[in-house]
DSSP file (Angstrom, degrees, kcal/mol; ACC not computed):
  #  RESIDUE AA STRUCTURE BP1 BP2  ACC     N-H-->O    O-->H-N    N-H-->O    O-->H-N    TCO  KAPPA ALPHA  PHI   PSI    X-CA   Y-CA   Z-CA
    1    1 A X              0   0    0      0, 0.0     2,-0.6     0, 0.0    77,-0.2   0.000 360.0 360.0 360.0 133.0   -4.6  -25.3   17.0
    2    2 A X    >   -     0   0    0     75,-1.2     3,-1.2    77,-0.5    76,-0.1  -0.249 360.0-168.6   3.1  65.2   -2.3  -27.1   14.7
    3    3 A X  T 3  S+     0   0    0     -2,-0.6    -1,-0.2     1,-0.3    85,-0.0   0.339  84.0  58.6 -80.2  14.7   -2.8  -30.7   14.7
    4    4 A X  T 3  S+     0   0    0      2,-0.1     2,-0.4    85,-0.0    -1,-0.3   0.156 105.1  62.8-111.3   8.2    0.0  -32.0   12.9
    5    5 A X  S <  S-     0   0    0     -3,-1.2     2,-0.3    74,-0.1     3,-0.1  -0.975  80.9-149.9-129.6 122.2    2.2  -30.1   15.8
    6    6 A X     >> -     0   0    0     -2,-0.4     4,-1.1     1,-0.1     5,-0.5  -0.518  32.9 -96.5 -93.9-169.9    1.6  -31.6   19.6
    7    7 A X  H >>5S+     0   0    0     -2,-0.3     4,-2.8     2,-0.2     3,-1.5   0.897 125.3  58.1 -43.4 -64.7    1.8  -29.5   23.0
    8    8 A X  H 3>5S+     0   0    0      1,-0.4     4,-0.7     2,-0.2     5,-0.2   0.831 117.4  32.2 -81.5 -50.8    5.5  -30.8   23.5
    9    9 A X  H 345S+     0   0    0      2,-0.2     4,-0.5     1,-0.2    -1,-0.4   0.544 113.2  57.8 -54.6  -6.0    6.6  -29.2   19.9
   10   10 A X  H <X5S+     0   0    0     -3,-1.5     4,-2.8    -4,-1.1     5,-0.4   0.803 112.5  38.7-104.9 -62.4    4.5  -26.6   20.0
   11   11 A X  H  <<S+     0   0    0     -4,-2.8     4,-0.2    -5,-0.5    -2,-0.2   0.635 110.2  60.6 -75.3  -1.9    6.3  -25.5   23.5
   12   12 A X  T  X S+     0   0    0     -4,-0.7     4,-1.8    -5,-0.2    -1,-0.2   0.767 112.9  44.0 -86.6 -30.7   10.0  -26.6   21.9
   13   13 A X  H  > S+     0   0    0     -4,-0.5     4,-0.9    -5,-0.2    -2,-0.3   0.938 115.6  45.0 -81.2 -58.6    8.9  -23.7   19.2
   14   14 A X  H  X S+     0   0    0     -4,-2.8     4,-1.6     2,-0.3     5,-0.2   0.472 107.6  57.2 -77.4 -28.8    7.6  -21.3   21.6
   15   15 A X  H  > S+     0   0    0     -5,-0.4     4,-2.6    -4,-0.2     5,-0.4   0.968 108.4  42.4 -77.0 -63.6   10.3  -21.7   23.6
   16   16 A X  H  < S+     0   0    0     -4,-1.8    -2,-0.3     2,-0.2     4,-0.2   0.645 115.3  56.2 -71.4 -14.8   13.1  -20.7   20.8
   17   17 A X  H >X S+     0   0    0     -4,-0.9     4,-1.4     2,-0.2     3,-0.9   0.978 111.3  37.4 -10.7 -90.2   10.8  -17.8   19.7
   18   18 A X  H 3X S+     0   0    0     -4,-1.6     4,-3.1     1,-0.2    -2,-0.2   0.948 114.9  56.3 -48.0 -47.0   10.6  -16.2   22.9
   19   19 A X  H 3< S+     0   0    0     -4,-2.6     4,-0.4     1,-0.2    -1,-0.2   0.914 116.1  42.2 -40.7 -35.4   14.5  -17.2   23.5
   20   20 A X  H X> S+     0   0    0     -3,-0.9     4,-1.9    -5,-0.4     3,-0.7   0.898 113.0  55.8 -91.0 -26.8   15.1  -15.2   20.1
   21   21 A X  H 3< S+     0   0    0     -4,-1.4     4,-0.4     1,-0.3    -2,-0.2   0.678 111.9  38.3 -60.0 -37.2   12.7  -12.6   21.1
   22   22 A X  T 3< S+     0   0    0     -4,-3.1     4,-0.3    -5,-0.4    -1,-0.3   0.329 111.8  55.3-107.8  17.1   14.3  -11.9   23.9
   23   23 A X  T <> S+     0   0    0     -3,-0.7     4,-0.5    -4,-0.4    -2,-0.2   0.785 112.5  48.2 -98.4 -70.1   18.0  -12.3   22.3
   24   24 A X  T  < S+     0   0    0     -4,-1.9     4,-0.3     2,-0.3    -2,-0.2   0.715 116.4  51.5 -60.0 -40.8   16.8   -9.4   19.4
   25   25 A X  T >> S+     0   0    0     -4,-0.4     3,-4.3     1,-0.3     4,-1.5   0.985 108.0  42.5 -56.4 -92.2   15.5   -7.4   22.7
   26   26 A X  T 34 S+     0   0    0     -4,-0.3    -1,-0.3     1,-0.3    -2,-0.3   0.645 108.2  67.5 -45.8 -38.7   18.5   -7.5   24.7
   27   27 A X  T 3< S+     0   0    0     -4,-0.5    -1,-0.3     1,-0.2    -2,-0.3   0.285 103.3  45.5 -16.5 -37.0   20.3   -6.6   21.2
   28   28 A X  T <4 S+     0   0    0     -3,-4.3    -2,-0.2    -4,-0.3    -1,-0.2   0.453 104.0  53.4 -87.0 -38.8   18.7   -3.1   21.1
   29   29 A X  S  < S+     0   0    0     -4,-1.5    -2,-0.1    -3,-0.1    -3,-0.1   0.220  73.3 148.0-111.0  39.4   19.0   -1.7   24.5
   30   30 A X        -     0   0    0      1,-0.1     2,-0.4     3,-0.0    -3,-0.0  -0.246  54.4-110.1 -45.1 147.3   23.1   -2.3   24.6
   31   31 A X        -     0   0    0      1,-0.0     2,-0.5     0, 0.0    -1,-0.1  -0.564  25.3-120.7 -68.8 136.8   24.5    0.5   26.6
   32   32 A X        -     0   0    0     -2,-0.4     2,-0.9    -3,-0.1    -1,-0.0  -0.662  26.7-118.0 -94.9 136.1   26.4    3.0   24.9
   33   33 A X        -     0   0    0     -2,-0.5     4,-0.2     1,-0.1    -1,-0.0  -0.479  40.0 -91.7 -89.3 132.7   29.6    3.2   26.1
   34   34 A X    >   -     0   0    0     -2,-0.9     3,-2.5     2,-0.1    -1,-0.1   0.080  22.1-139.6 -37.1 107.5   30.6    7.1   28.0
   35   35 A X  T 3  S+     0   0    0      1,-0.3     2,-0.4    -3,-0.0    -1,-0.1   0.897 103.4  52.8   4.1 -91.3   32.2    9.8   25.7
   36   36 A X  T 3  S+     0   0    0      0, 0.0     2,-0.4     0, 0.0    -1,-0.3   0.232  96.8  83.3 -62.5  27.8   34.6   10.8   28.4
   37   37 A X  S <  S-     0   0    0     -3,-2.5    -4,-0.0    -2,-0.4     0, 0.0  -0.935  86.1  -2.8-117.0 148.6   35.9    7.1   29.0
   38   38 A X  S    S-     0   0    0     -2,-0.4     5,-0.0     4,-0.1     2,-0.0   0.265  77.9 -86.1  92.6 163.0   38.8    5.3   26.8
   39   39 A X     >  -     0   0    0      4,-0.1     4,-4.0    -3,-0.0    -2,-0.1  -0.202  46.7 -57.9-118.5-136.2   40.6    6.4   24.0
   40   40 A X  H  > S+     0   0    0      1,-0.2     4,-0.9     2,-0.2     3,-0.5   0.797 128.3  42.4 -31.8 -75.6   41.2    7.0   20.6
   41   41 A X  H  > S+     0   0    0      1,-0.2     4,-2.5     2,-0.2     5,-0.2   0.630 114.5  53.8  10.3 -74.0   40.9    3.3   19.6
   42   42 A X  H  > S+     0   0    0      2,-0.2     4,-1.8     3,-0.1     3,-0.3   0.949 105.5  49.1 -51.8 -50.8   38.0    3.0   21.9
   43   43 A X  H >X S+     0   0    0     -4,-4.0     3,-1.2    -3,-0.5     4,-0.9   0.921 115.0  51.2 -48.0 -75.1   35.9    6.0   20.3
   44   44 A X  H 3< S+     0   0    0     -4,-0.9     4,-0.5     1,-0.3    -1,-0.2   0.583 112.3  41.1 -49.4 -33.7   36.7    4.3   16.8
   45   45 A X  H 3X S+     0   0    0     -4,-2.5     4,-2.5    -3,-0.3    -1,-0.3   0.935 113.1  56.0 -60.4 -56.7   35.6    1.1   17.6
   46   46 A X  H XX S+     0   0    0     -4,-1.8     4,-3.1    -3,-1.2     3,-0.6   0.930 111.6  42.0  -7.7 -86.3   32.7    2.5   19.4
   47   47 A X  H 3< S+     0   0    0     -4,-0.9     4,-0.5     1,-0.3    -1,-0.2   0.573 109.4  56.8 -68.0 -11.3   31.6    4.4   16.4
   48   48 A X  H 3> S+     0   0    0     -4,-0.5     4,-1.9    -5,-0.4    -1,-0.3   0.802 116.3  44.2 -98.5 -33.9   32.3    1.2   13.8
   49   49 A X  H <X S+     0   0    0     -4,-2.5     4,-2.2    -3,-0.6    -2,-0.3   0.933 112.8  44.4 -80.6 -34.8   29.8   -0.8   16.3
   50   50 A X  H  X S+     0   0    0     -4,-3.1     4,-1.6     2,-0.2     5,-0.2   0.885 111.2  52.6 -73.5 -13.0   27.4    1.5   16.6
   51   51 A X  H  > S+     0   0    0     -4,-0.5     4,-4.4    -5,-0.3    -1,-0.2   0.939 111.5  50.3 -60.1 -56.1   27.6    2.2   12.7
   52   52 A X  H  X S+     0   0    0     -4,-1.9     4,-0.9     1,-0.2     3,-0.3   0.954 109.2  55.8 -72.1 -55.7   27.1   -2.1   12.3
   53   53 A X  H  X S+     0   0    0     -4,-2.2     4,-1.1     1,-0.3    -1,-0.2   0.675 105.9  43.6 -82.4 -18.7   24.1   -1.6   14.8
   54   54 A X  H >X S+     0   0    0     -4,-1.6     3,-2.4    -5,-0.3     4,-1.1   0.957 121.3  45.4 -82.1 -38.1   22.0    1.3   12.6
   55   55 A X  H >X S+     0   0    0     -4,-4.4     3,-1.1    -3,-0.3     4,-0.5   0.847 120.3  36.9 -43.8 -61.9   22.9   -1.1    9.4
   56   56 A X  H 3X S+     0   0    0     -4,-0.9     4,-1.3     1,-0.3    -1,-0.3   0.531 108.8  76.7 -74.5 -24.4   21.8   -4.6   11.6
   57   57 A X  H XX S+     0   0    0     -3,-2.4     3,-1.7    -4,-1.1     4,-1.3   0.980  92.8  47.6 -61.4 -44.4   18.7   -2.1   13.3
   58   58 A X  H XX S+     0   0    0     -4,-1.1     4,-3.2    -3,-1.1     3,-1.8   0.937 116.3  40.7 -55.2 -48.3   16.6   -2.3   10.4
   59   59 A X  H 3X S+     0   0    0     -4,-0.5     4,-1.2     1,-0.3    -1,-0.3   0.579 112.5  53.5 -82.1  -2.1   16.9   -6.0    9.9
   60   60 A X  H <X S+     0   0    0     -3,-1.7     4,-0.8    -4,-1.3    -1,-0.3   0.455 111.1  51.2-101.1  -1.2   16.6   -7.0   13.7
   61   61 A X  H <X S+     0   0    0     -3,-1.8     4,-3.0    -4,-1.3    -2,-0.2   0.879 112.4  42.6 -77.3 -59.1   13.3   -4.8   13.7
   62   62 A X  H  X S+     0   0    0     -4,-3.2     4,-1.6     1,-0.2    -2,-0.2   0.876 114.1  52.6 -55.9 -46.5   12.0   -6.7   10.8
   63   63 A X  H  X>S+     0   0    0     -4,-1.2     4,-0.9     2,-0.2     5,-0.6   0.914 110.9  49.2 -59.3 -51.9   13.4  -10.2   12.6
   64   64 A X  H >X5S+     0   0    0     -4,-0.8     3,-4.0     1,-0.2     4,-3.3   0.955 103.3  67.0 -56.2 -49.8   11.3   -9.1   15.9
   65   65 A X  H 3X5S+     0   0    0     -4,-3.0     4,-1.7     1,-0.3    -2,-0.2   0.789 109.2  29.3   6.3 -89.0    8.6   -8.6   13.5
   66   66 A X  H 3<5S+     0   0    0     -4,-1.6     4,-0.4     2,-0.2    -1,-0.3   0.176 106.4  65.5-108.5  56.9    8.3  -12.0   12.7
   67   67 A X  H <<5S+     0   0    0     -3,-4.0     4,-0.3    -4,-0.9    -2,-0.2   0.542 110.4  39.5-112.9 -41.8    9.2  -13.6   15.4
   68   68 A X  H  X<S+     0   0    0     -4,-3.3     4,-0.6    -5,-0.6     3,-0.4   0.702 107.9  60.8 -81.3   0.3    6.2  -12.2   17.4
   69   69 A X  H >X S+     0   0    0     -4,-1.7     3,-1.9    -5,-0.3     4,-1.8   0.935 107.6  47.0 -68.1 -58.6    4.1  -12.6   14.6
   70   70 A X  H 34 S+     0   0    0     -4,-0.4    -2,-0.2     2,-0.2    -1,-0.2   0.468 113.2  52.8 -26.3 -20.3    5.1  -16.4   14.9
   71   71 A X  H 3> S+     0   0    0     -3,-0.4     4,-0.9    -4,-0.3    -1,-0.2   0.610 105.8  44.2-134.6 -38.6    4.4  -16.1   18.3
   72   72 A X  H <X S+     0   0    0     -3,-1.9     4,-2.2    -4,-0.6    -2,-0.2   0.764 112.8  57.3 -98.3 -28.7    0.9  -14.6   18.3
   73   73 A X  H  X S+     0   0    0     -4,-1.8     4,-1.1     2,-0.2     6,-0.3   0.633 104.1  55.0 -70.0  -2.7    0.1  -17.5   15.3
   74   74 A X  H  4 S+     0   0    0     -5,-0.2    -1,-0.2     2,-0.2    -2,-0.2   0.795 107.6  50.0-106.6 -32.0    1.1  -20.0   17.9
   75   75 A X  H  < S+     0   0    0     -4,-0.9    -2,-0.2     1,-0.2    -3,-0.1   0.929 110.4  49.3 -41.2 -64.7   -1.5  -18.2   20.1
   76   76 A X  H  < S-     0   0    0     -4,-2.2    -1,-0.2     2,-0.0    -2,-0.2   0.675 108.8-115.3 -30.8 -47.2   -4.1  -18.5   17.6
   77   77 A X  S  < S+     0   0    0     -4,-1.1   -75,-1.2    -5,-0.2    -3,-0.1   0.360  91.3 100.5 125.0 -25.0   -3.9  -21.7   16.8
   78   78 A X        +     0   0    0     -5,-0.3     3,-0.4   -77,-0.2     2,-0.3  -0.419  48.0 132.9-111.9  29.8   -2.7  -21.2   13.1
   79   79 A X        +     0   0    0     -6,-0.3   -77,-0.5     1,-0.2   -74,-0.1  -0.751  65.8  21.8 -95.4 166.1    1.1  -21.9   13.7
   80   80 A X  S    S+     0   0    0     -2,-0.3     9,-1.2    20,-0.2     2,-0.6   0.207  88.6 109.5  41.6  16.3    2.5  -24.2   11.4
   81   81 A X  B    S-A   88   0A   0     -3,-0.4     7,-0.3     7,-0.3    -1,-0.1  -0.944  75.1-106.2-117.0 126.8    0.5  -24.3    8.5
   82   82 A X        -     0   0    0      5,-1.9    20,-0.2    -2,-0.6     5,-0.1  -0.122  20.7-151.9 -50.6 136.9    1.6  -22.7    5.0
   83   83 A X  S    S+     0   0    0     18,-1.6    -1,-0.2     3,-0.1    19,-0.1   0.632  98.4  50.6 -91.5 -27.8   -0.4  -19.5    4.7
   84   84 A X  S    S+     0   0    0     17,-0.7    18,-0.1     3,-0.1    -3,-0.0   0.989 131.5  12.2 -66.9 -70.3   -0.1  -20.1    0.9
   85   85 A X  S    S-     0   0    0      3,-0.1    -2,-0.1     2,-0.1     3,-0.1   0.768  87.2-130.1 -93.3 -67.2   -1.3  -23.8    0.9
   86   86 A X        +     0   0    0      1,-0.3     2,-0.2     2,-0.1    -3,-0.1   0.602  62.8 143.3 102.3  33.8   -2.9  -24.3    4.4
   87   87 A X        -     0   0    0      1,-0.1    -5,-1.9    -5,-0.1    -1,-0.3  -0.751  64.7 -92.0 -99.4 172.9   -0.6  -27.6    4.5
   88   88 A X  B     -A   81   0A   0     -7,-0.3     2,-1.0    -2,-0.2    -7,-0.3  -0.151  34.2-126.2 -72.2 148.4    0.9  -28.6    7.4
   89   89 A X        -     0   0    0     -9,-1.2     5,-0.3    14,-0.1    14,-0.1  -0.799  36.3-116.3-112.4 108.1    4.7  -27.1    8.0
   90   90 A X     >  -     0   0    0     -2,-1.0     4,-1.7     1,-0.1     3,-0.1   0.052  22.5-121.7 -38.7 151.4    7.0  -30.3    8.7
   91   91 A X  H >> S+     0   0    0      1,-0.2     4,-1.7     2,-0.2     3,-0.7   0.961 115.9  58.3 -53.8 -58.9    8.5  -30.1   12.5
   92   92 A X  H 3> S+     0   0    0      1,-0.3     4,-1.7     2,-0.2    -1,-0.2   0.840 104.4  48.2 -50.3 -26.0   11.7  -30.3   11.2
   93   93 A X  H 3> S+     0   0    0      1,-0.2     4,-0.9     2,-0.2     3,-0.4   0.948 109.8  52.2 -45.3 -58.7   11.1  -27.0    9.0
   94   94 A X  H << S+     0   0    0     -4,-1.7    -1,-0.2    -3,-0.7    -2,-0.2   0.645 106.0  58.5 -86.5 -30.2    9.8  -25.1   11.9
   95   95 A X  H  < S+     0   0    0     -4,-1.7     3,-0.4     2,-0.2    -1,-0.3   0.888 110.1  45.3 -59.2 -59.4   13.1  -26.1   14.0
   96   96 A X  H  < S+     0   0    0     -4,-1.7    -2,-0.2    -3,-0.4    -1,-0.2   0.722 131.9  12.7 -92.3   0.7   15.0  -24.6   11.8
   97   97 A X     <  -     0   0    0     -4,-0.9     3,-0.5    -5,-0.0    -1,-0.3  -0.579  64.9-168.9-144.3 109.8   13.3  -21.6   11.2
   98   98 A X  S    S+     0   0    0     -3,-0.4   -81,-0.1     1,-0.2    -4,-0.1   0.285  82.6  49.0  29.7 -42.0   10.8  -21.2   13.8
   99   99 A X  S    S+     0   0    0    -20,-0.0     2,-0.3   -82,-0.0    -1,-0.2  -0.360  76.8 135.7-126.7  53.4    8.9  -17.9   12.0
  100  100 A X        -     0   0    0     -3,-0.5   -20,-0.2    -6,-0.1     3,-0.1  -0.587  38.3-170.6 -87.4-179.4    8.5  -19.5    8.6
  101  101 A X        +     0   0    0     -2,-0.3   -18,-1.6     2,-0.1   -17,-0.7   0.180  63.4  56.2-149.1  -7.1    5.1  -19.0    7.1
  102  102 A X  S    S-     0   0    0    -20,-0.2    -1,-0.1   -19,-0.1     2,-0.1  -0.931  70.9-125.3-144.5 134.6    5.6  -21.7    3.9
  103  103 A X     >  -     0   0    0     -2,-0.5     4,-1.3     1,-0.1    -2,-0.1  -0.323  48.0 -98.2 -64.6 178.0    6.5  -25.1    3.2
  104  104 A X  H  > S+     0   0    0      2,-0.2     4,-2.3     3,-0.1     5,-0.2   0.903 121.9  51.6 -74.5 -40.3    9.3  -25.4    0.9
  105  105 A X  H  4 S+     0   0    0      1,-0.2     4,-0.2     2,-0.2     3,-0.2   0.854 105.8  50.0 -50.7 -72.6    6.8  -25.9   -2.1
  106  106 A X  H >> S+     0   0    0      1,-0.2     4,-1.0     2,-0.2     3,-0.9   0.622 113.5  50.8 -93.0 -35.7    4.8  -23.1   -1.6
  107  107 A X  H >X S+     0   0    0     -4,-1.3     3,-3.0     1,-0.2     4,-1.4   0.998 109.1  47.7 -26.1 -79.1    8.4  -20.9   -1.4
  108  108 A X  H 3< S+     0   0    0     -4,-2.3     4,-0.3     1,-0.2    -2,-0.2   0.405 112.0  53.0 -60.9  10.2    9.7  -22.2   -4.5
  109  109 A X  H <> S+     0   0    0     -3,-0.9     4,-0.9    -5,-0.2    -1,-0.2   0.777 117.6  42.4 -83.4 -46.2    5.9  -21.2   -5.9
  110  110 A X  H << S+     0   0    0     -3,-3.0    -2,-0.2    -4,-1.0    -3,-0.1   0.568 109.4  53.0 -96.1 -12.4    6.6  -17.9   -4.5
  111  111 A X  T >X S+     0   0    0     -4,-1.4     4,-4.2     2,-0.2     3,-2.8   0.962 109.2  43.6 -65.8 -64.7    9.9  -17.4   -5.5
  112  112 A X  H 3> S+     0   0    0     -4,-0.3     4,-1.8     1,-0.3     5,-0.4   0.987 111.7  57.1 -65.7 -52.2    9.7  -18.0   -9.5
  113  113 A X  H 3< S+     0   0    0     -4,-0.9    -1,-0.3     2,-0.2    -2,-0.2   0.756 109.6  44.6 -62.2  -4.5    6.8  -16.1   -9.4
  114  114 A X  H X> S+     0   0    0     -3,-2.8     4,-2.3     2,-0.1     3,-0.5   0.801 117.6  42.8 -56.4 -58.2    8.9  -13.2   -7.8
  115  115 A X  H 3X S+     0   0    0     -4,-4.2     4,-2.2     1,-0.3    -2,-0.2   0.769 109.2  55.8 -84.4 -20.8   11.6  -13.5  -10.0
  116  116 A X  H 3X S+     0   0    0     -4,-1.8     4,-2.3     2,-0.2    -1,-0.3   0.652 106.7  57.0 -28.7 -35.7    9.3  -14.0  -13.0
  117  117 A X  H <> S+     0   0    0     -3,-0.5     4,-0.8    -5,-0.4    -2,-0.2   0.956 106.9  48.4 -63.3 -58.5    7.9  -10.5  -11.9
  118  118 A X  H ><>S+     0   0    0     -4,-2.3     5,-1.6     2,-0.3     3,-0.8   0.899 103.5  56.1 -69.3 -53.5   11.0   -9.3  -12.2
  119  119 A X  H ><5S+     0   0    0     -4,-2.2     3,-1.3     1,-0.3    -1,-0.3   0.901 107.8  52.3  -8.9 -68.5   11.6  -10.6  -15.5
  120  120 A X  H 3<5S+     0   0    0     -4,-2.3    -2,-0.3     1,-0.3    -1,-0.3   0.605 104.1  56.4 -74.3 -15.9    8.6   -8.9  -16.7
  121  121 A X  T <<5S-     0   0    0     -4,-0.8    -1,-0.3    -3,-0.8    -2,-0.2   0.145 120.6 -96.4-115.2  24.5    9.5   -5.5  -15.3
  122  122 A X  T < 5S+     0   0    0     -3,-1.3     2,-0.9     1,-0.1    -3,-0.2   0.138  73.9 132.2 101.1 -27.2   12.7   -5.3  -17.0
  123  123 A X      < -     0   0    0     -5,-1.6    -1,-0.1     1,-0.1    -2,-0.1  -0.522  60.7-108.5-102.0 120.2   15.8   -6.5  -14.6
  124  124 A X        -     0   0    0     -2,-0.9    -1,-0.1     2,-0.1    -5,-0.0   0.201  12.2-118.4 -46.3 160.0   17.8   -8.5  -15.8
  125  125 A X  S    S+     0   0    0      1,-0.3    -1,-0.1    -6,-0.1    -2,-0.0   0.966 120.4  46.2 -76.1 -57.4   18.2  -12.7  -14.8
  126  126 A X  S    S+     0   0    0      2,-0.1    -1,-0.3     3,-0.0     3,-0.1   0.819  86.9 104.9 -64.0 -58.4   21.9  -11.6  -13.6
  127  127 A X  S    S-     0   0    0      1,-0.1    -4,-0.0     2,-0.0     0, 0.0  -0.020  78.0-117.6  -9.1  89.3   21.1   -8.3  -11.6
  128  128 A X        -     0   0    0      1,-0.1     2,-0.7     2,-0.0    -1,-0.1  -0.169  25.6-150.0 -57.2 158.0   21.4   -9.0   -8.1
  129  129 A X              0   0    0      1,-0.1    -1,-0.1    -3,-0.1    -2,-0.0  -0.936 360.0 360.0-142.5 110.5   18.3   -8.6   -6.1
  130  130 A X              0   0    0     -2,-0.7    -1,-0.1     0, 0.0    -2,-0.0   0.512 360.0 360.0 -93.3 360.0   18.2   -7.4   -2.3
């Protein structure tokens, strides 16, 4: 287990995980609202939310992702510690994002060596990159 993390953080992190888990959850199995009820208005609106939900699906699959992957490292034993580094991941980090995997050093390691990548393969510094 973590030792730079005690029980009482450990379960304030576990706690907003599963809280997010179960947010993303609840997020998915919205009810659709019946055809024959409402009108126009209603259909269109209808169809402009379900529209933002297939955009939003992809990225709330990927979000459950790692928020039980976080979930099962807090299981293990191996939550908070940079998977680049093995350093410790400050409380306050982990507060505010809960399924991070990096310090901030070991980000900004992993970043410029992205965007170097990218560099090298032709796209330009200005190109935005999704």
């Amino acid at each position: 287990m973590s030792q730079h993390l005690d029980a009482k953080q450990l379960q304030q992190l576990r706690t907003l995980l599963v809280d997010e888990r179960t947010r993303l959850l609840a997020g998915q199995t919205r009810p659709v609202a019946d055809d024959a009820i409402g009108d126009v208005q209603d259909h269109a609106a209808e169809a402009a939310r379900l529209e933002r939900d297939v955009r939003l699906g992809d990225h709330a699959r990927e979000r459950l992702s790692e928020v039980e992957a976080a979930l099962v490292r807090i299981e293990d034993g191996d939550y908070g510690e940079c998977e680049e580094t093995g350093d410790p991941i400050p409380f306050a980090r982990l507060l505010l994002e809960p399924t991070t995997r990096y310090t901030v050093d070991a980000l900004e390691i992993i970043e410029r060596e992205r965007a170097r990548d990218l560099v090298r393969s032709g796209i330009a510094d200005d190109d935005p990159v999704y």
